[in-house]
C-alpha positions as CSV (number, residue, x, y, z in Angstrom):
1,X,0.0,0.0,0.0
2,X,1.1,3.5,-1.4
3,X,1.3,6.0,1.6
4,X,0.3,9.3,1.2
5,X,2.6,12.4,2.7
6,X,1.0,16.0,2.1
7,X,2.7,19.1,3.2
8,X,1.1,21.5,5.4
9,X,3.1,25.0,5.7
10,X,0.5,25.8,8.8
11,X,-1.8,24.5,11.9
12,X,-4.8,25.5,9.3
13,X,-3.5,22.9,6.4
14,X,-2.5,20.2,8.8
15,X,-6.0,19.9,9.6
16,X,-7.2,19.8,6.3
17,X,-4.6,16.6,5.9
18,X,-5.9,14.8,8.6
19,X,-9.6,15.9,8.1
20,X,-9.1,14.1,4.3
21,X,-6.8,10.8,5.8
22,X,-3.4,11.7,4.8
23,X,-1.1,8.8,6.2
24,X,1.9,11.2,6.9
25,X,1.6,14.9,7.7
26,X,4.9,16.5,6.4
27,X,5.5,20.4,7.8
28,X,7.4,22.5,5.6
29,X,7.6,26.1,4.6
30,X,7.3,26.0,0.5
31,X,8.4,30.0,1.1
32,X,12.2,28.8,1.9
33,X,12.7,26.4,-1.5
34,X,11.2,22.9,-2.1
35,X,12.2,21.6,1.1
36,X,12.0,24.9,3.2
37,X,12.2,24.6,6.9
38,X,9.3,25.6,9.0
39,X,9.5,27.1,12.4
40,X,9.5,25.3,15.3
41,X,6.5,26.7,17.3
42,X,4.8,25.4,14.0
43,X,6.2,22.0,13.7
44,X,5.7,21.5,17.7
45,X,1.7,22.2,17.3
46,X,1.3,20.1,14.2
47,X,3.4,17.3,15.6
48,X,0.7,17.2,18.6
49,X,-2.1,17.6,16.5
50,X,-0.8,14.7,13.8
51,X,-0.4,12.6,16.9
52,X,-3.9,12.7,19.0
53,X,-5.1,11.6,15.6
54,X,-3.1,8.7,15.1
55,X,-0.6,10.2,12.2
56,X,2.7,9.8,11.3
57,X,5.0,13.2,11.0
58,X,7.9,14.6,9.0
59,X,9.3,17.5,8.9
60,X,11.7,18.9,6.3
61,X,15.6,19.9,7.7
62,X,16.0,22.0,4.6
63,X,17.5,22.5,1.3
64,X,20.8,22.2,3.1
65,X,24.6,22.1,1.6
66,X,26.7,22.0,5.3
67,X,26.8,19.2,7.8
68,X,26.6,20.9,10.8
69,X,23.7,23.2,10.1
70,X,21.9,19.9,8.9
71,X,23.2,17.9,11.8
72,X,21.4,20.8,14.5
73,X,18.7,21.4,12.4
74,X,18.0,17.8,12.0
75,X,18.4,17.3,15.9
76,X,16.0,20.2,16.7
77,X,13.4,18.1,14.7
78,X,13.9,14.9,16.3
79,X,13.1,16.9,19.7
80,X,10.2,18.0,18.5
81,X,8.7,14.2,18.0
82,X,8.6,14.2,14.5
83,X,8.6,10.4,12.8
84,X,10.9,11.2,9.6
85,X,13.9,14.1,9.7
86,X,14.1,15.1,5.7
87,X,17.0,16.6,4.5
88,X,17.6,18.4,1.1
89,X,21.1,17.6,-0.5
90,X,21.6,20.7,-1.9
91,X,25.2,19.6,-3.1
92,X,26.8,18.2,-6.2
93,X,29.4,16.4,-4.4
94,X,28.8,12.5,-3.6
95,X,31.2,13.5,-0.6
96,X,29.5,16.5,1.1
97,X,26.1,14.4,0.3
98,X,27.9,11.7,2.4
99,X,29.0,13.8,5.3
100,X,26.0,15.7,5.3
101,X,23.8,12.3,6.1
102,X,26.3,10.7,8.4
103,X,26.3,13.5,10.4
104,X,22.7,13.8,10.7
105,X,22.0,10.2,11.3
106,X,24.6,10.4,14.2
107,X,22.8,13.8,15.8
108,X,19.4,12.0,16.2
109,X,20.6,8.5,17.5
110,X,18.8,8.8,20.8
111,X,15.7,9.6,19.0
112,X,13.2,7.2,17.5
113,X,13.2,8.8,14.3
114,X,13.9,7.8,10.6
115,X,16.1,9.7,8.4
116,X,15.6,10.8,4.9
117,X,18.1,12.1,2.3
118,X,16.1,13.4,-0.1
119,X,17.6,14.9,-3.5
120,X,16.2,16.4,-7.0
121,X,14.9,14.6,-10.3
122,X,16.0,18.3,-12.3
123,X,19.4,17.6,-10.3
124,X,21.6,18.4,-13.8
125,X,19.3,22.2,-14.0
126,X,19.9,23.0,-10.2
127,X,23.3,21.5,-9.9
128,X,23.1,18.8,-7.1
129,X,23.7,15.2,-6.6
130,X,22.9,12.5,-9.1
131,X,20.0,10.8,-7.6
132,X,21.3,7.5,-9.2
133,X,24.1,7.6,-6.3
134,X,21.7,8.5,-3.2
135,X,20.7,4.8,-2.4
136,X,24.3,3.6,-1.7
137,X,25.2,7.1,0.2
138,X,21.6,6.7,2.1
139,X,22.7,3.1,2.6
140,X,26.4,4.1,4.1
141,X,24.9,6.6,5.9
142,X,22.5,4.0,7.9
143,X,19.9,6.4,6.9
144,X,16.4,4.9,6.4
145,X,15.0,5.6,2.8
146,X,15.6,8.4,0.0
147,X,13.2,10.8,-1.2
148,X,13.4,12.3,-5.1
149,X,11.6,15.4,-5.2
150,X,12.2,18.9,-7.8
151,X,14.5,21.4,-6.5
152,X,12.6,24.2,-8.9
153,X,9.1,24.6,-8.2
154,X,8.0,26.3,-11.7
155,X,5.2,23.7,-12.9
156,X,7.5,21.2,-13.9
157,X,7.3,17.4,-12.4
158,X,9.9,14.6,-11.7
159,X,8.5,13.0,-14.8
160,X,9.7,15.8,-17.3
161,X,13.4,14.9,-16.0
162,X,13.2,11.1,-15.1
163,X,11.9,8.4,-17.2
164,X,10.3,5.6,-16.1
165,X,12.4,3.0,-16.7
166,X,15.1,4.9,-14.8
167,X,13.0,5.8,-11.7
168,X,11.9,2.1,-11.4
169,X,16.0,1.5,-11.4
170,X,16.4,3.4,-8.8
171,X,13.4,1.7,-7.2
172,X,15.2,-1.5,-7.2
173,X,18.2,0.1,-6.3
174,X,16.9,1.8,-3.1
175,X,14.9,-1.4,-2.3
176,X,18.3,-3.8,-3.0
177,X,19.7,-1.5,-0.3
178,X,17.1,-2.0,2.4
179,X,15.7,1.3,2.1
180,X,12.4,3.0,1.7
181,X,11.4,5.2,-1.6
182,X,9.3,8.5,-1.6
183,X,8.3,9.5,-4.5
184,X,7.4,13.4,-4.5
185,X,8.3,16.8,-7.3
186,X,5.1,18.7,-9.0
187,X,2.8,15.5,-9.1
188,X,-0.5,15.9,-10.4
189,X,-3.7,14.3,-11.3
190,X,-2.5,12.7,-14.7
191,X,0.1,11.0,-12.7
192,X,-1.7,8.6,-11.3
193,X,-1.3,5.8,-13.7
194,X,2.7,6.1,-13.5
195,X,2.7,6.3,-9.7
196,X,0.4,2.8,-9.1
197,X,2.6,1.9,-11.8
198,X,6.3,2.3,-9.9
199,X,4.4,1.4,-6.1
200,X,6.2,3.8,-4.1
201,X,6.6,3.1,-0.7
202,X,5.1,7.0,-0.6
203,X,4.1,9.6,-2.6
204,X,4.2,13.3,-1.2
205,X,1.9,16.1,-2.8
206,X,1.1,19.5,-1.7
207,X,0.1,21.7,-5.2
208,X,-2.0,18.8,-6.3
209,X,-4.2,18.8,-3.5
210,X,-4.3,22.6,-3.0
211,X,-7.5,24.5,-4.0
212,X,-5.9,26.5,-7.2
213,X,-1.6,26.4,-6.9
214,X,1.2,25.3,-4.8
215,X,0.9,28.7,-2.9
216,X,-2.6,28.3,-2.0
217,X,-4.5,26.0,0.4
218,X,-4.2,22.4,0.7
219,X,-8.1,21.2,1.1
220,X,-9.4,17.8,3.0
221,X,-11.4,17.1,0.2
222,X,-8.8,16.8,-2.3
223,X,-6.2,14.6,-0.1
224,X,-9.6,12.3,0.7
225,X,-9.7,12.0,-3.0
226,X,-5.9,10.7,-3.8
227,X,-5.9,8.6,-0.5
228,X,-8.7,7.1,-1.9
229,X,-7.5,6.5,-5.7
230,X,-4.7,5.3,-4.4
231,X,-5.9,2.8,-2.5
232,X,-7.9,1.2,-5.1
């Protein structure tokens, strides 16, 4: 079964998610880049929320390019009580995507709390890691599954810079390495077909269950509606 992860960037949207059954309620701030940190106060409130209701939570690190800011921003999250710690590898270097994981991983050992390296489909456009390599560095890093998303939000989806074939290769790959794969970047309606197709372990959303746009509100009836064609 296809889990579904929507991002809320407030107390208002994180509602709506649970009101319309999302499985994972993912706080992020889409005003700081596509995996924009969101204040803590925030986080704290939805975390509480998510949790009387029975829901999983992640929360996004950042679009992040320095191991010790990820490794404290990545610890502050785990305090908070969030399920999943995201983290943008906002680097071109297999290296610094390497340190930047390990060092996270190590900064939330205490916690119960899965890590997530999470890198972009239009990687060659912004500049950053190959997502080919992120299994094995996810995998070396002990982290716990990978997450391809789209580092430029301007309309355009992981589909227009992945084919199939090669993002059910890096499926197998991240599955070969005993990790978890999110699928996530611009995903719309006409998507469907493609995602039952390549069985995610999840898919994350936020434009395509908003009421008209990325930047507007996310709306229970619309997340109702992909938990429920997904599940079919």
């Amino acid at each position: 079964m296809i889990k579904v992860l929507v991002s809320p960037s407030n107390v208002e949207e994180a509602l709506e998610c649970v009101r319309g059954g999302a499985d994972i309620i993912d706080v992020k701030n889409p005003k700081e880049g596509s995996l924009g940190a969101n204040f803590p106060w925030t986080i704290g409130e939805i975390v509480g929320i998510a949790k009387s209701e029975g829901r999983e939570v992640s929360a996004t690190a950042g679009d992040l390019d320095k191991a010790g800011v990820a490794s404290l921003a990545s610890l502050a999250l785990a305090s908070l009580g969030v399920d999943y710690v995201k983290v943008g590898l906002f680097v071109e270097r297999r290296e610094k995507a390497e340190e930047i994981l390990k060092s996270v991983v190590r900064a939330v050992r205490e916690f119960d709390v899965k890590v997530v390296g999470a890198c972009y489909a239009d990687w060659r456009r912004a500049k950053t890691l190959n997502p080919n390599t992120l299994p094995e560095i996810a995998s070396d890093a002990d982290a716990d599954g990978i997450l391809i998303d789209t580092a430029i939000k301007d309309g355009k989806s992981t589909f227009d810079f992945m084919k199939l074939n090669e993002l059910e290769s890096l499926i197998d790959s991240t599955k070969d390495h005993g990790l978890f794969f999110a699928l996530a970047g611009g995903l719309s309606w006409e998507h469907l077909e493609l995602i039952r197709r390549l069985k995610p372990d999840v898919v994350g959303v936020r434009t395509m269950v908003c009421e008209n746009g990325r930047n507007s509100k996310i709306k229970a009836e619309l997340v109702r509606k992909l938990v429920e064609m997904l599940s079919r």
